[in-house]
RORODO-667408 format. One record per atom (N, C-alpha, C, O): residue number from 1; atom name; x negated, y negated, z negated. Coordinates in steps of 0.001 Angstrom, whole numbers. Each point is the difference from the previous one (the first is absolute). Layout:
residues N
  pos  site     east    north       up
  NUM    CA        X        Y        Z
...
***
This chain:
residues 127
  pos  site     east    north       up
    1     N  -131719  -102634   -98049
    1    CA     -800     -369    -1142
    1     C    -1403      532      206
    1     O     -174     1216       86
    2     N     -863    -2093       -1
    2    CA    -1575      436     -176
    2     C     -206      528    -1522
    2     O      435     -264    -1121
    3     N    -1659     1465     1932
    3    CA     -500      110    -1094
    3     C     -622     -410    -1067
    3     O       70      418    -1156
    4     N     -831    -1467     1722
    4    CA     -806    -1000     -928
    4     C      982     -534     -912
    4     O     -249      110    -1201
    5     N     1270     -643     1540
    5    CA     1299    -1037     -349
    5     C      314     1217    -1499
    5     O      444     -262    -1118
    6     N     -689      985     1439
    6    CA     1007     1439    -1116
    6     C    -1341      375    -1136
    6     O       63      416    -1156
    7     N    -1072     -700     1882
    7    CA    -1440      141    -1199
    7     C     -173    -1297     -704
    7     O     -396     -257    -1137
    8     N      756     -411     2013
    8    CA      -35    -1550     -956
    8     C      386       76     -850
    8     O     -726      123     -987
    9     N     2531     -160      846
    9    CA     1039      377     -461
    9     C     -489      512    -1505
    9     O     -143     -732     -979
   10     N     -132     2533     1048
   10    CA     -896      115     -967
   10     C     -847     -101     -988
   10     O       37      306    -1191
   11     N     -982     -897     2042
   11    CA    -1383     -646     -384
   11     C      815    -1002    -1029
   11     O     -318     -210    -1171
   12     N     1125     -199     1676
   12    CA      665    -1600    -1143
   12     C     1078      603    -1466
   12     O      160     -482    -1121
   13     N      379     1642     1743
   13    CA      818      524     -679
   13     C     -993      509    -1452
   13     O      354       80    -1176
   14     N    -1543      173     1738
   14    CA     -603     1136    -1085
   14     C     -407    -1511     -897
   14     O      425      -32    -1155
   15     N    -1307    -1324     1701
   15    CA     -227     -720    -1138
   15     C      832    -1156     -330
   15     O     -393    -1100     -389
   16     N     1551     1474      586
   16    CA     1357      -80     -376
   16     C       71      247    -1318
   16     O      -32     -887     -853
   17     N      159     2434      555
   17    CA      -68      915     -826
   17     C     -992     -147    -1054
   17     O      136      148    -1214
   18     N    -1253     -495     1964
   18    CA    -1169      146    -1179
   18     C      244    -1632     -245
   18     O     -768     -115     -955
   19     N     1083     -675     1072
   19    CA     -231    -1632     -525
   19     C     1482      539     -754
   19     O     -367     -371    -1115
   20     N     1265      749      941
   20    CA     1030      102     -938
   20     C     -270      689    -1437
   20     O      609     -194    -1052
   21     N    -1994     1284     1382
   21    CA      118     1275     -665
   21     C    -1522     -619    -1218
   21     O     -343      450    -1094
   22     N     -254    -1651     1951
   22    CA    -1597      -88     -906
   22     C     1020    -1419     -624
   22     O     -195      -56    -1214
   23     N      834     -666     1503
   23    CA      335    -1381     -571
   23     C     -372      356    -1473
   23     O      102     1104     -533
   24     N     -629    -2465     -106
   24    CA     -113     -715    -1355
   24     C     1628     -483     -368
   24     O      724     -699      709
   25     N     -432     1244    -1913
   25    CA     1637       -6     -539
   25     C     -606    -1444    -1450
   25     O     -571      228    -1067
   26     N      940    -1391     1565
   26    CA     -107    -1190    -1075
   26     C     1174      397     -731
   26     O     1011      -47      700
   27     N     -769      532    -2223
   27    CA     1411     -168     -135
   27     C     -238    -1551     -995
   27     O      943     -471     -636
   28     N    -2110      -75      642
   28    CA      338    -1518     -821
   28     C      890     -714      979
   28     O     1148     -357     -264
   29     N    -1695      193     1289
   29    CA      821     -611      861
   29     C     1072      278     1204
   29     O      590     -747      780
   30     N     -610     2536    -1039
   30    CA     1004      407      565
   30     C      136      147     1613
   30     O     1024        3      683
   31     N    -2398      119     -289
   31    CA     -146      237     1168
   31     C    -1106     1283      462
   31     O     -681      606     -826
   32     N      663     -377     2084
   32    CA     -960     1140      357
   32     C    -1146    -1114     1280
   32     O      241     -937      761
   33     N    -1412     1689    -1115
   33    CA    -1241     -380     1121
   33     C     -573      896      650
   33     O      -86     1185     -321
   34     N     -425    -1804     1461
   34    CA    -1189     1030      734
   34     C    -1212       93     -344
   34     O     -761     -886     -389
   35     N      619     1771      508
   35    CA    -1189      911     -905
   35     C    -1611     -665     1332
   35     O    -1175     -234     -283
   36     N     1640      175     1142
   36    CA     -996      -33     1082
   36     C      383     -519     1440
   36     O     1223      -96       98
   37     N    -1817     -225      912
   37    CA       88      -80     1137
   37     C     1331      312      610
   37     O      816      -99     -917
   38     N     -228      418     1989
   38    CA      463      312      694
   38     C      695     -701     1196
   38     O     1187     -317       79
   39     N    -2318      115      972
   39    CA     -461     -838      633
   39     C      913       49      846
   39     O      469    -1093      317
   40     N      182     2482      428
   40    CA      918      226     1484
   40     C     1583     -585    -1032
   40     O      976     -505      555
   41     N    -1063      715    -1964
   41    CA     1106     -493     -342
   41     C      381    -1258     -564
   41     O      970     -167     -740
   42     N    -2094    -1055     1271
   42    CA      -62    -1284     -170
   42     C       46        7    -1850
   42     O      557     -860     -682
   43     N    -1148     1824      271
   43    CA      -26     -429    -2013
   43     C    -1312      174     -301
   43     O     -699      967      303
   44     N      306    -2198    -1071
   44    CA    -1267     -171     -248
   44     C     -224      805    -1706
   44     O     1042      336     -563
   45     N    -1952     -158       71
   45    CA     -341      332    -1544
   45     C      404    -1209     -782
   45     O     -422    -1149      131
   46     N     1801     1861    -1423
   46    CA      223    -1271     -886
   46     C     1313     -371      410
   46     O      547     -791     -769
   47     N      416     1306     2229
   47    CA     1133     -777      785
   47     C     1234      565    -1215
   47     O      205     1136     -429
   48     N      287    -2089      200
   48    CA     1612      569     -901
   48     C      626      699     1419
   48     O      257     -538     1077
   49     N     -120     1914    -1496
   49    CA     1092      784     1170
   49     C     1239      175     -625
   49     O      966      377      663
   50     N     -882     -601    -1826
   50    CA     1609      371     -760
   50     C       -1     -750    -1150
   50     O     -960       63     -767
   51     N     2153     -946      488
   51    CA      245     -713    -1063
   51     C     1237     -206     -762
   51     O      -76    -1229      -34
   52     N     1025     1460     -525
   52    CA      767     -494     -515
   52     C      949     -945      106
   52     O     1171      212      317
   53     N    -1662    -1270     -580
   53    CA      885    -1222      535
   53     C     -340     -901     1112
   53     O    -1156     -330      268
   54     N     2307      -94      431
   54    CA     -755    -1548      837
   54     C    -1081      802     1184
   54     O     -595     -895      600
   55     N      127     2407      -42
   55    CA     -492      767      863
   55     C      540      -35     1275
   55     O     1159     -395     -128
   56     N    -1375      580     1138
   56    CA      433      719     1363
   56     C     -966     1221      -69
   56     O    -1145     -279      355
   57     N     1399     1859     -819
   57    CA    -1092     1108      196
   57     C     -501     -110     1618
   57     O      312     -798      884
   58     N    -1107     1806     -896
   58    CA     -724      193     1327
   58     C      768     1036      774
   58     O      350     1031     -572
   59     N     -124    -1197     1577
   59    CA      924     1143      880
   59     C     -694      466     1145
   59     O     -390     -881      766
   60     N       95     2288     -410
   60    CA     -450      870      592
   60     C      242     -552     1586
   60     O     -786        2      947
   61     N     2388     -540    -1049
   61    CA      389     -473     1364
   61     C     -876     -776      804
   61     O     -530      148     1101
   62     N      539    -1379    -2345
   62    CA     -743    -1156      382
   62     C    -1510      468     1166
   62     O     -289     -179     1183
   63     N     -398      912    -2510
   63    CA    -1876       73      307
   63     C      866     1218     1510
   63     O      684     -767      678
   64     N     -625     1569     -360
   64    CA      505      240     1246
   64     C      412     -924     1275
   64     O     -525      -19     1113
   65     N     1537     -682    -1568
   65    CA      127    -1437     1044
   65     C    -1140     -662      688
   65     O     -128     -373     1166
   66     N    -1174      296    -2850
   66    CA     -968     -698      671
   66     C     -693      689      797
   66     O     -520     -710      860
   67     N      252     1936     -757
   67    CA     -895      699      553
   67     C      951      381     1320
   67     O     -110     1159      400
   68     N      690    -1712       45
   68    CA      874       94     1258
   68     C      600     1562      480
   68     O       79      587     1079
   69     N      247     -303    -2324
   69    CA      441     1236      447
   69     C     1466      298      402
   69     O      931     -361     -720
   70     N     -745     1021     1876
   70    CA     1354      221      540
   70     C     1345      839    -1266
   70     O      -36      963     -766
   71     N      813    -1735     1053
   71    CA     1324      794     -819
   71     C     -466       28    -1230
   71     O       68     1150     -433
   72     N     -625    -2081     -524
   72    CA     -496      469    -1277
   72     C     1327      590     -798
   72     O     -152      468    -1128
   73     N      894     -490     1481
   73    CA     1607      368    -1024
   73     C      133     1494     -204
   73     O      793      487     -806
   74     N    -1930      494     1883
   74    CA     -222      917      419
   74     C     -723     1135    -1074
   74     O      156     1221        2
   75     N     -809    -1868     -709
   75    CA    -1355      262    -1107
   75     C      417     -226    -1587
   75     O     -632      251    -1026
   76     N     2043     -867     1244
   76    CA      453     -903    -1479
   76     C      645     1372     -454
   76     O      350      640      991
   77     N     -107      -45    -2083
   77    CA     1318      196     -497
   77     C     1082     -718     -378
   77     O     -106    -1203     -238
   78     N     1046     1734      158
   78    CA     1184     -694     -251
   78     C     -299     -444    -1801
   78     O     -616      676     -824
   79     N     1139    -1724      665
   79    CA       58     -719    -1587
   79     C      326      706     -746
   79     O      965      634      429
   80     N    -1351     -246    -1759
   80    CA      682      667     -863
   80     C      957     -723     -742
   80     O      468      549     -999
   81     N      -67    -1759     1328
   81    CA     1159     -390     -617
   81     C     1095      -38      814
   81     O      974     -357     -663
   82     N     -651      603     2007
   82    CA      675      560      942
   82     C      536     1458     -426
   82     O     1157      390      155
   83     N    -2333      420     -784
   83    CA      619     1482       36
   83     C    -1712     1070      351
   83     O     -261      986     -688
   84     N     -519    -1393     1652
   84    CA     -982      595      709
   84     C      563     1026      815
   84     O     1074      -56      598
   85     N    -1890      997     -625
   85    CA     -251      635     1204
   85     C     1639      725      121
   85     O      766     -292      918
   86     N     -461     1167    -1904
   86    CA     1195      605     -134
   86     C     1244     -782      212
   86     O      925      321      746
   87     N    -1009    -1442    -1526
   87    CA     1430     -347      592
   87     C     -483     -339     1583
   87     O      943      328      720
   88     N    -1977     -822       41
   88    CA      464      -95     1520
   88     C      358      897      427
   88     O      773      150      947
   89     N    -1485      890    -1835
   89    CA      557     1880     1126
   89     C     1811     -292     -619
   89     O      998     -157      703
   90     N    -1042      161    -1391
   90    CA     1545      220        3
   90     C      943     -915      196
   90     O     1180       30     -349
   91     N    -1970    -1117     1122
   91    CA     1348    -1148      689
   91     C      -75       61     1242
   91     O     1024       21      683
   92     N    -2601       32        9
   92    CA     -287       70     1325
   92     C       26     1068      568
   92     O      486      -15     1131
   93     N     -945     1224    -1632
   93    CA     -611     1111      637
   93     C     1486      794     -237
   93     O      903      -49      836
   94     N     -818      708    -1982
   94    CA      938     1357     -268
   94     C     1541     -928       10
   94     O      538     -235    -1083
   95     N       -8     -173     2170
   95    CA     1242     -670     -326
   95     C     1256     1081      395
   95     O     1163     -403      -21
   96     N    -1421     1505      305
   96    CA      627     1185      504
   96     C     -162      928    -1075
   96     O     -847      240     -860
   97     N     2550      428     1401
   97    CA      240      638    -1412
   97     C     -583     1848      464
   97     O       54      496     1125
   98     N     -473       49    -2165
   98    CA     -817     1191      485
   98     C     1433      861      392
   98     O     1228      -71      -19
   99     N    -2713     1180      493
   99    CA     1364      474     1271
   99     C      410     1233     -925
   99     O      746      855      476
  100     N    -1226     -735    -1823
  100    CA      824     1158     -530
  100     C     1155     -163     -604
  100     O      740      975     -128
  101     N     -340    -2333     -395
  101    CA     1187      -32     -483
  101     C      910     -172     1331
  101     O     1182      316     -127
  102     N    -1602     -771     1346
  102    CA     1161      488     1103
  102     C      376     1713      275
  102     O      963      686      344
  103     N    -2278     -534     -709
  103    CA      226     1507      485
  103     C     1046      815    -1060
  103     O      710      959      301
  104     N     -796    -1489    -1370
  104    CA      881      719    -1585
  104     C     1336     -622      271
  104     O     1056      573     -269
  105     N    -1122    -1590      731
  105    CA     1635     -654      241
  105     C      779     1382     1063
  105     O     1229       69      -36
  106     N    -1711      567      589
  106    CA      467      767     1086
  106     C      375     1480     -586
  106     O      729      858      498
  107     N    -1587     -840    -1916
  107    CA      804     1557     -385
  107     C      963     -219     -985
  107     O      656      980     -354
  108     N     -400    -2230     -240
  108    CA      666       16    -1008
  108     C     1555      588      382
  108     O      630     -141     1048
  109     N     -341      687    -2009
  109    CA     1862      559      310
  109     C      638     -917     -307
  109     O     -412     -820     -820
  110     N     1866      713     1551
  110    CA      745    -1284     -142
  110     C      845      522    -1923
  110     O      374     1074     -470
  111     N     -418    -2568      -96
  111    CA      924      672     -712
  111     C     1543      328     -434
  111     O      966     -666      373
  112     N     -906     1832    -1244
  112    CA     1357      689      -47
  112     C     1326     -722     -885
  112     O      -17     -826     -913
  113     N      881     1355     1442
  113    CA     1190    -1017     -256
  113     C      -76      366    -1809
  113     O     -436     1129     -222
  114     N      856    -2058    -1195
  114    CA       29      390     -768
  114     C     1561      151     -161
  114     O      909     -719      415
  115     N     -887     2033    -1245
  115    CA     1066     1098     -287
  115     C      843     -454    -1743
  115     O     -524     -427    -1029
  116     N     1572      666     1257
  116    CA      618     -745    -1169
  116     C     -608     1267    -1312
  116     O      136     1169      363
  117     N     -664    -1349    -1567
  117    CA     -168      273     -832
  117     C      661     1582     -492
  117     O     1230       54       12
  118     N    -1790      896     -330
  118    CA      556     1107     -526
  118     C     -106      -69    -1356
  118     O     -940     -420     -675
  119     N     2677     1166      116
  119    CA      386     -614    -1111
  119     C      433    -1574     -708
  119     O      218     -467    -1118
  120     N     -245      114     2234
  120    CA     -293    -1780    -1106
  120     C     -722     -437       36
  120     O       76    -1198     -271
  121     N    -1960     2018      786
  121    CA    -1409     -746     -273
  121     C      162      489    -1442
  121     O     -352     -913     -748
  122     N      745     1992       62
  122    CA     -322      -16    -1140
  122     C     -674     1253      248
  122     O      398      801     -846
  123     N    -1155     -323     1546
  123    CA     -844      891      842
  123     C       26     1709     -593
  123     O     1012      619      331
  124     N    -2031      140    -1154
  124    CA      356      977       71
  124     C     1071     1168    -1325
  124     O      453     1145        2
  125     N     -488    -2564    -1148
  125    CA      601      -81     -663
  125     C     1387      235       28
  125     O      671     -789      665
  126     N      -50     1793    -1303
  126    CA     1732      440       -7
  126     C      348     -289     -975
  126     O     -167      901     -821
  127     N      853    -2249      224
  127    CA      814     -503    -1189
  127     C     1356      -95      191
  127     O      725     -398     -912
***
């Protein structure tokens, strides 16, 4: 991976961020706009970036693709309707069971035979 390729990256990520963070919120018509420019991210001033109904939103993937960048799948997080970041750690990553409950399996004492009841089970009671 170049470096340039990883500042790009960046560079897109940050007005990414800021075209999400300045948008115009229409709630007459129930959509969000761009506030301004954002030229490396093909959105002009005025572009519907989020709407309601009848939309395709704008995806991070996409404006990456165009800018020919390698492995864009690389830069994405995982969906938050998947789970995000945590559930991948805990389907992909941590699929092994920690090593302290093996280690506790090894002191436990086996257990003892149970003993028929003194008195009856009517315990310390003498009736």
């Amino acid at each position: 991976m170049s470096v340039d390729q990883k500042d790009t990256v960046e560079e897109l990520r940050l007005q990414w961020k800021r075209l999400w963070q300045e948008r115009v919120d229409d709630k007459l018509r129930a959509e969000g706009m761009a506030t301004a420019d954002y030229c490396d991210l093909y959105v002009e001033k005025g572009t519907v970036i989020h709407a309601t109904r009848d939309y395709k939103a704008m995806s991070f993937k996409e404006i990456l693709e165009q800018h020919q960048i390698l492995n864009p799948d690389r830069y994405i997080p995982p969906s938050p309707q998947i789970g995000g970041w945590n559930k991948f750690i805990k389907t992909s990553i941590s699929t092994q069971k920690p090593v302290r409950t093996r280690r506790a399996a090894l002191y436990q004492e086996e257990p003892k035979e149970k003993q028929q009841p003194k008195k009856g089970g009517r315990g310390w009671l003498h009736k």
